[in-house]
PyMOL Python script that loads the backbone (N, CA, C, O; Angstrom):
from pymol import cmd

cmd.read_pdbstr("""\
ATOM      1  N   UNK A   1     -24.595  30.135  85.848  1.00  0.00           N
ATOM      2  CA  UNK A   1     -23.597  31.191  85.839  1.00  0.00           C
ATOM      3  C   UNK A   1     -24.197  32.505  86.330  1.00  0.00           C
ATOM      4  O   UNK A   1     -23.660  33.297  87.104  1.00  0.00           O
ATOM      5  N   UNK A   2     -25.645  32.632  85.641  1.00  0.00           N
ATOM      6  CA  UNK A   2     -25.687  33.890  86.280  1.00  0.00           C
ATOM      7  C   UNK A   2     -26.662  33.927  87.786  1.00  0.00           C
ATOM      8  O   UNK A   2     -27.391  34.886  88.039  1.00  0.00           O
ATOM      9  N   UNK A   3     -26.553  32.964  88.520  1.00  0.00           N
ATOM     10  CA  UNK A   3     -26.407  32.823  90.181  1.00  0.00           C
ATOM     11  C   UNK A   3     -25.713  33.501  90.595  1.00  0.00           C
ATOM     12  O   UNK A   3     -25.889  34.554  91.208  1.00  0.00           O
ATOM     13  N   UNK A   4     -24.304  32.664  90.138  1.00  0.00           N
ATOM     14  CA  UNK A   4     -23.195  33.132  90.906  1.00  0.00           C
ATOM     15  C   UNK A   4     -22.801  34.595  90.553  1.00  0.00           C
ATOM     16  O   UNK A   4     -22.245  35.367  91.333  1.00  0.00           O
ATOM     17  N   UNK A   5     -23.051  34.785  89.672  1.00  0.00           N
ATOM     18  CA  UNK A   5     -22.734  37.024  89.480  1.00  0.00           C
ATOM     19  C   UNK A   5     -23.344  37.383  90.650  1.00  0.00           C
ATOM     20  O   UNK A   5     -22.635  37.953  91.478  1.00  0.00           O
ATOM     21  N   UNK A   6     -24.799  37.129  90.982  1.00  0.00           N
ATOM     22  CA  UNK A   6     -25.413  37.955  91.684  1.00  0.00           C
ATOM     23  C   UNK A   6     -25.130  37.413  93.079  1.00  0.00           C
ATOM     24  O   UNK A   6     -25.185  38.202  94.021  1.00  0.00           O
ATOM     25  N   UNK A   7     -24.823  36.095  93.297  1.00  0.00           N
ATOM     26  CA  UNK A   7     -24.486  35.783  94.831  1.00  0.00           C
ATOM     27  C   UNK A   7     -22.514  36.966  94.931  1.00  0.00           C
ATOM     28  O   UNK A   7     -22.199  37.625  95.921  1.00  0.00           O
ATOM     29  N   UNK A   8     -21.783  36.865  93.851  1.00  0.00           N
ATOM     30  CA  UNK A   8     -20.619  37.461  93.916  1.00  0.00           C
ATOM     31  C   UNK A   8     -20.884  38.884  94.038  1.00  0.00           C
ATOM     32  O   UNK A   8     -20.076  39.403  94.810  1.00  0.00           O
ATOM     33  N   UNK A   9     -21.735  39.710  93.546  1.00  0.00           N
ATOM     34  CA  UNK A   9     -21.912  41.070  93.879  1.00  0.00           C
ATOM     35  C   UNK A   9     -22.583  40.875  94.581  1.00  0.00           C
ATOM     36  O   UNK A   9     -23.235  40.275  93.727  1.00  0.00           O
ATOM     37  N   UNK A  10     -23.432  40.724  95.829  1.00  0.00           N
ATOM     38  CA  UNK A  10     -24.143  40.837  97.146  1.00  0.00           C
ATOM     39  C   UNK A  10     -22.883  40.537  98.138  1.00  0.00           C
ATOM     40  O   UNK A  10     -22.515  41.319  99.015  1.00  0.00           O
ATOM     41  N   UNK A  11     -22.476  39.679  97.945  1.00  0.00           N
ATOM     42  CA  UNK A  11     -21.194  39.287  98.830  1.00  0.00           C
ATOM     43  C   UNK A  11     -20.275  40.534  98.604  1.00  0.00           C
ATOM     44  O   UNK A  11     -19.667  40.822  99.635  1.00  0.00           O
ATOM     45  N   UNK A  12     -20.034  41.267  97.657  1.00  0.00           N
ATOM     46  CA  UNK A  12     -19.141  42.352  97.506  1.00  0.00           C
ATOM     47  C   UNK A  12     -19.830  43.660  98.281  1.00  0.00           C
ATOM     48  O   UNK A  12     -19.165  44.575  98.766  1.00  0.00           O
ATOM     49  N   UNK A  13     -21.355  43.574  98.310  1.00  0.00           N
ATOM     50  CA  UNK A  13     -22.209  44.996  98.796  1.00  0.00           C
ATOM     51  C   UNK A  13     -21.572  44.975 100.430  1.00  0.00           C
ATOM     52  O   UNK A  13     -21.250  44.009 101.122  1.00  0.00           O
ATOM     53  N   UNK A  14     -21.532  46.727 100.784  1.00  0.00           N
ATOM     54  CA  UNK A  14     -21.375  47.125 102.063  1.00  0.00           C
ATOM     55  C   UNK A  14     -22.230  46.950 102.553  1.00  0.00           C
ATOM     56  O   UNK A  14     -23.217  47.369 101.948  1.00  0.00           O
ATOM     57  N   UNK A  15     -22.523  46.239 103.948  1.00  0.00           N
ATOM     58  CA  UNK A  15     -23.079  46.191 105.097  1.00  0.00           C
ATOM     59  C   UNK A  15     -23.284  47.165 105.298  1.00  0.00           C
ATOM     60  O   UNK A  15     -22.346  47.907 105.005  1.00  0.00           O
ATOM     61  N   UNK A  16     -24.620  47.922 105.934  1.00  0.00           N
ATOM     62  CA  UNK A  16     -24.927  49.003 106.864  1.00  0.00           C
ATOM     63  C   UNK A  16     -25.337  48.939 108.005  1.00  0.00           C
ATOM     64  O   UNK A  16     -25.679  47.776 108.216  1.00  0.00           O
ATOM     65  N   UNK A  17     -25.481  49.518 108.808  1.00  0.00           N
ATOM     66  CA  UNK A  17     -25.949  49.890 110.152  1.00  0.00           C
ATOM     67  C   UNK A  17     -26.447  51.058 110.476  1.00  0.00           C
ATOM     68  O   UNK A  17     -25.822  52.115 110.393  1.00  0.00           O
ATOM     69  N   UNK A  18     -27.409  50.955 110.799  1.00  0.00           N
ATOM     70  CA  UNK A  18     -27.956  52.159 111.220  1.00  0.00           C
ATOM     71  C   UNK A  18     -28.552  52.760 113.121  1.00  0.00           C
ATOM     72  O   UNK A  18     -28.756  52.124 114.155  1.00  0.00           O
ATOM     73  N   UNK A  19     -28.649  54.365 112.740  1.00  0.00           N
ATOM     74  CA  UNK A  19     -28.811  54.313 114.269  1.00  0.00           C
ATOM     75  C   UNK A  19     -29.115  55.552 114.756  1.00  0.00           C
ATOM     76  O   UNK A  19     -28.584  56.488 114.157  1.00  0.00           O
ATOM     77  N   UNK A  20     -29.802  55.805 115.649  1.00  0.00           N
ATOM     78  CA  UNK A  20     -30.620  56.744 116.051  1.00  0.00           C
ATOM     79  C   UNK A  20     -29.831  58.008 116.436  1.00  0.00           C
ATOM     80  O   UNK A  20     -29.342  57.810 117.549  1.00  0.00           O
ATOM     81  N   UNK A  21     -29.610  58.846 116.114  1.00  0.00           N
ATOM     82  CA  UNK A  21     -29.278  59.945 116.384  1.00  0.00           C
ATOM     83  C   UNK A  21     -29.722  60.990 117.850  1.00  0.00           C
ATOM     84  O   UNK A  21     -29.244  61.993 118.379  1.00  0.00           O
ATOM     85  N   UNK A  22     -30.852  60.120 118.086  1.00  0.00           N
ATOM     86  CA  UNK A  22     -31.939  60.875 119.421  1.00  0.00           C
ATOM     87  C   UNK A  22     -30.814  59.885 120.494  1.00  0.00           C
ATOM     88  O   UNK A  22     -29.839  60.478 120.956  1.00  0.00           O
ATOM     89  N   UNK A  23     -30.985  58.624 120.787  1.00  0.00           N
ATOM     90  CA  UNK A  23     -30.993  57.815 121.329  1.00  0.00           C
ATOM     91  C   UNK A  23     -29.478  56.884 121.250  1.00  0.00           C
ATOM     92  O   UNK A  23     -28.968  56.618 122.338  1.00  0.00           O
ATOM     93  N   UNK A  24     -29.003  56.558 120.402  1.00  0.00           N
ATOM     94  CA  UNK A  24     -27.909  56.130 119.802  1.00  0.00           C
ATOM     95  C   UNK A  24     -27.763  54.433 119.486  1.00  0.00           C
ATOM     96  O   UNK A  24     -26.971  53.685 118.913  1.00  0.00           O
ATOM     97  N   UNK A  25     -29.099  54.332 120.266  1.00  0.00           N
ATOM     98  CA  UNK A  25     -29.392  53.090 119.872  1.00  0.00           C
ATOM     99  C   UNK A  25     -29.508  52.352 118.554  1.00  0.00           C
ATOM    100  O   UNK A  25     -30.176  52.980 117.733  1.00  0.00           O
ATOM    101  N   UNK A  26     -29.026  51.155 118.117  1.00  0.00           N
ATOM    102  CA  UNK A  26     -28.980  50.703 116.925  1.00  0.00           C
ATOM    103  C   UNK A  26     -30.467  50.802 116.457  1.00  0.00           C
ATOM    104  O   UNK A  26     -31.314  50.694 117.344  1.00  0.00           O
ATOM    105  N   UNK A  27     -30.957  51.025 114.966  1.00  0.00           N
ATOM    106  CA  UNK A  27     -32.459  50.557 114.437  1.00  0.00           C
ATOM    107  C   UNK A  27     -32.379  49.692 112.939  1.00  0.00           C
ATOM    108  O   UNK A  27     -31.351  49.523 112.283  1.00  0.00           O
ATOM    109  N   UNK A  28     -33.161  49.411 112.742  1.00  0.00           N
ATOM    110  CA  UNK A  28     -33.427  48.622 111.964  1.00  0.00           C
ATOM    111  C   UNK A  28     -33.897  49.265 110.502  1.00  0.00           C
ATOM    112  O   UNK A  28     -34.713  50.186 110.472  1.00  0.00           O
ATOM    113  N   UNK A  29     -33.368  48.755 109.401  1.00  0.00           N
ATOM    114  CA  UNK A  29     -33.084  49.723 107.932  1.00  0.00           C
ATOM    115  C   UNK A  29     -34.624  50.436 108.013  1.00  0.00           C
ATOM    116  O   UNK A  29     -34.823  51.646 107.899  1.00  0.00           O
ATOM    117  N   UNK A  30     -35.558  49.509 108.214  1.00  0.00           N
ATOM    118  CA  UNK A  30     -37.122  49.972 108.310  1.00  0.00           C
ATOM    119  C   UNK A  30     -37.330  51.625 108.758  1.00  0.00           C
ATOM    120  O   UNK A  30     -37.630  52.726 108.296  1.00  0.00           O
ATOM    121  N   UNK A  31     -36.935  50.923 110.017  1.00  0.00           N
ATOM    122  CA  UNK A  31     -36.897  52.140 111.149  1.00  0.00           C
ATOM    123  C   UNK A  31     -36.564  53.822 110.162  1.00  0.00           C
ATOM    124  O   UNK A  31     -37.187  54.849 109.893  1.00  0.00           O
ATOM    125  N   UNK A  32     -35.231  53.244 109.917  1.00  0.00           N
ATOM    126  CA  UNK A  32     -34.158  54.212 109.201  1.00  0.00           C
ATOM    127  C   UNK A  32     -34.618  55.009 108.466  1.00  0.00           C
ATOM    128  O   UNK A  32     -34.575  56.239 108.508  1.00  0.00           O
ATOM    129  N   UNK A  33     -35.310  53.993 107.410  1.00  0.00           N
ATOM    130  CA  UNK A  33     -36.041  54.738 106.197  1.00  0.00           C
ATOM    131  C   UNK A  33     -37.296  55.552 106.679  1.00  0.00           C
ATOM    132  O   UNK A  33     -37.613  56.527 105.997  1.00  0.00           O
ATOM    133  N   UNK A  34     -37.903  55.299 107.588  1.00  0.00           N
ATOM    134  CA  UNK A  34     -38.760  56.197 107.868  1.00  0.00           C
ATOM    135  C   UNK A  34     -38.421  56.987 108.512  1.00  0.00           C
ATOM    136  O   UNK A  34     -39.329  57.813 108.419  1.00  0.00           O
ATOM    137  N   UNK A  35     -37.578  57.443 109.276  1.00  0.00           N
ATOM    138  CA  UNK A  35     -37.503  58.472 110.012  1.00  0.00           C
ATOM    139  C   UNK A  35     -35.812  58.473 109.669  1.00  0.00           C
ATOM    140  O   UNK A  35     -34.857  58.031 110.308  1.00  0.00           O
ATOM    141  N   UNK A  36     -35.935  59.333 108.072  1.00  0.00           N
ATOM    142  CA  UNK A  36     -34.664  59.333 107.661  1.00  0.00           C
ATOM    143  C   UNK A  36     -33.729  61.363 108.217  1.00  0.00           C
ATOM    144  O   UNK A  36     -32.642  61.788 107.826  1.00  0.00           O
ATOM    145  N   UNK A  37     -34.494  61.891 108.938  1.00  0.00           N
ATOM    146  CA  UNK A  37     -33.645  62.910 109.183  1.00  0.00           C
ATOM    147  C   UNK A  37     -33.320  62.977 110.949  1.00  0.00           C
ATOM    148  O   UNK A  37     -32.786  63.950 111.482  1.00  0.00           O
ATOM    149  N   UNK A  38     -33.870  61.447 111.857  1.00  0.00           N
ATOM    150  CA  UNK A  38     -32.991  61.322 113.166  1.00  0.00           C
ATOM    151  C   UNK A  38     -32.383  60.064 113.278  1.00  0.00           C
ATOM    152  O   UNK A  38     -32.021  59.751 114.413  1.00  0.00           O
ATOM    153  N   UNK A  39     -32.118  59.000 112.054  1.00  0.00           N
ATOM    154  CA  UNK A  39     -31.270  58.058 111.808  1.00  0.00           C
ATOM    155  C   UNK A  39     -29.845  58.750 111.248  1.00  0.00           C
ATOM    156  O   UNK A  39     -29.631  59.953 111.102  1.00  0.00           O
ATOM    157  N   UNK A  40     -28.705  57.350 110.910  1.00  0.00           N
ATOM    158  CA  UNK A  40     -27.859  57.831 110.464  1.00  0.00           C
ATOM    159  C   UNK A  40     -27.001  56.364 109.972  1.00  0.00           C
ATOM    160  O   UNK A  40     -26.927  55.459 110.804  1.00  0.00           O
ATOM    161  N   UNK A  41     -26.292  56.155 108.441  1.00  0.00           N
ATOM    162  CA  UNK A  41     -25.933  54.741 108.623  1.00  0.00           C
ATOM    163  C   UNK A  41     -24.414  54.855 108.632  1.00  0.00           C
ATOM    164  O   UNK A  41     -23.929  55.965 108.414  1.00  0.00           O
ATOM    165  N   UNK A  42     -23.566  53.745 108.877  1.00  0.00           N
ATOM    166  CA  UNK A  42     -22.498  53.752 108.874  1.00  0.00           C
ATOM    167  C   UNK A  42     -22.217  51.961 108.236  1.00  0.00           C
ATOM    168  O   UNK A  42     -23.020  51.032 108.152  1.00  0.00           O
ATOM    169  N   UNK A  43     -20.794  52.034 107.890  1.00  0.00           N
ATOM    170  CA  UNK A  43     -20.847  50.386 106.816  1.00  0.00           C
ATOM    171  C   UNK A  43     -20.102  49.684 108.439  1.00  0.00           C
ATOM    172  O   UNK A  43     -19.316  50.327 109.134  1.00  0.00           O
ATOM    173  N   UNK A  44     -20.572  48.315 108.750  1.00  0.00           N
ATOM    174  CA  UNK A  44     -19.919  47.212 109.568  1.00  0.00           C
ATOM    175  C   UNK A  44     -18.615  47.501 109.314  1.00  0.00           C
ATOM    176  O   UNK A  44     -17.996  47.900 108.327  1.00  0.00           O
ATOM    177  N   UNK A  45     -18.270  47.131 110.719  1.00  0.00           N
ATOM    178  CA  UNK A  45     -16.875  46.566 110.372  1.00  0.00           C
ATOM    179  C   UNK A  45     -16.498  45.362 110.139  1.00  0.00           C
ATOM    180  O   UNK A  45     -17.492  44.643 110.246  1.00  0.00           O
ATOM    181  N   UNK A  46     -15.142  44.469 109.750  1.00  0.00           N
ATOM    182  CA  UNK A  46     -15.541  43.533 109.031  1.00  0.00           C
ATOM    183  C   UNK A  46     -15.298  42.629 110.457  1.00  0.00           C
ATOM    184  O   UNK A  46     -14.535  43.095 111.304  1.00  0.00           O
ATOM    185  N   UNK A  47     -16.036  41.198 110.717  1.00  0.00           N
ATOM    186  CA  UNK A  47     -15.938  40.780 111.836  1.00  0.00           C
ATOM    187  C   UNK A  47     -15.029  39.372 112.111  1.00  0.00           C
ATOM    188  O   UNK A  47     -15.173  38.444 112.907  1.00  0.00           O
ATOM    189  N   UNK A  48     -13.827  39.728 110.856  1.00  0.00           N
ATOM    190  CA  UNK A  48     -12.964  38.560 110.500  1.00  0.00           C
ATOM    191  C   UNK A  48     -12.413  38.556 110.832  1.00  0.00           C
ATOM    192  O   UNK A  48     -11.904  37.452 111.022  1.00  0.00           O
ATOM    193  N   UNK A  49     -11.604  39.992 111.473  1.00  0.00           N
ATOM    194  CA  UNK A  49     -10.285  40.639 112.126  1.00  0.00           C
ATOM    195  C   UNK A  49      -9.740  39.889 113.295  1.00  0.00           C
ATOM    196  O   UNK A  49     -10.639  39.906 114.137  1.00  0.00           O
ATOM    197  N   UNK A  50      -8.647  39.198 113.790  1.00  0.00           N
ATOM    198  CA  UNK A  50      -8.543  38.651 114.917  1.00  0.00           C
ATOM    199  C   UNK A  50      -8.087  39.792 115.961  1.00  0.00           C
ATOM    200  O   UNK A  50      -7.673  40.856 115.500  1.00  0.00           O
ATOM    201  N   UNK A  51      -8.140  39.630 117.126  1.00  0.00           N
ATOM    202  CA  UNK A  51      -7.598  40.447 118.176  1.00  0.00           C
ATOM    203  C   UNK A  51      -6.379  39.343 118.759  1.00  0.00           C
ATOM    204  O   UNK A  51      -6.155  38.152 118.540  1.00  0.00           O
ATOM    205  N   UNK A  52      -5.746  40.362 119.587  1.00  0.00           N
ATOM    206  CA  UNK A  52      -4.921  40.207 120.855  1.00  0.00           C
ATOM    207  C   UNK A  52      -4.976  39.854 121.748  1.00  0.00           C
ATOM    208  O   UNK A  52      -5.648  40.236 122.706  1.00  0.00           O
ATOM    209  N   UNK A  53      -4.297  39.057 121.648  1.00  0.00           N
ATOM    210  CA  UNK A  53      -4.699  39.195 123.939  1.00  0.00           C
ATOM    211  C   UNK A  53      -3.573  39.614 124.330  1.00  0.00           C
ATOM    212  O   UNK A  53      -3.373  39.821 125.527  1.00  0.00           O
TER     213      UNK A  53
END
""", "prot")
cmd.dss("prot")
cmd.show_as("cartoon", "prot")
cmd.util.cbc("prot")
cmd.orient("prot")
């Protein structure tokens, strides 16, 4: 039982992304955390959404 709590709240946590502020290029949380005043994160979008044609 208590697996599944913690697999059910990770599955609930926001996705981040992060990304260079110099460059605009995506980086990696690593990256981020170290050079936390020319990064910047933002949450995924979700990638379930269908489109149009």
């Amino acid at each position: 039982m208590t697996t599944f709590a913690a697999v059910t709240a990770n599955a609930q946590e926001k996705k981040k992304e992060y990304r260079s502020a110099e460059s605009g290029r995506y980086v990696t949380k690593k990256q981020a955390e170290k050079n936390p005043s020319t990064t910047y994160s933002t949450t995924r979008k979700s990638g379930n959404s269908k489109r149009s044609k």
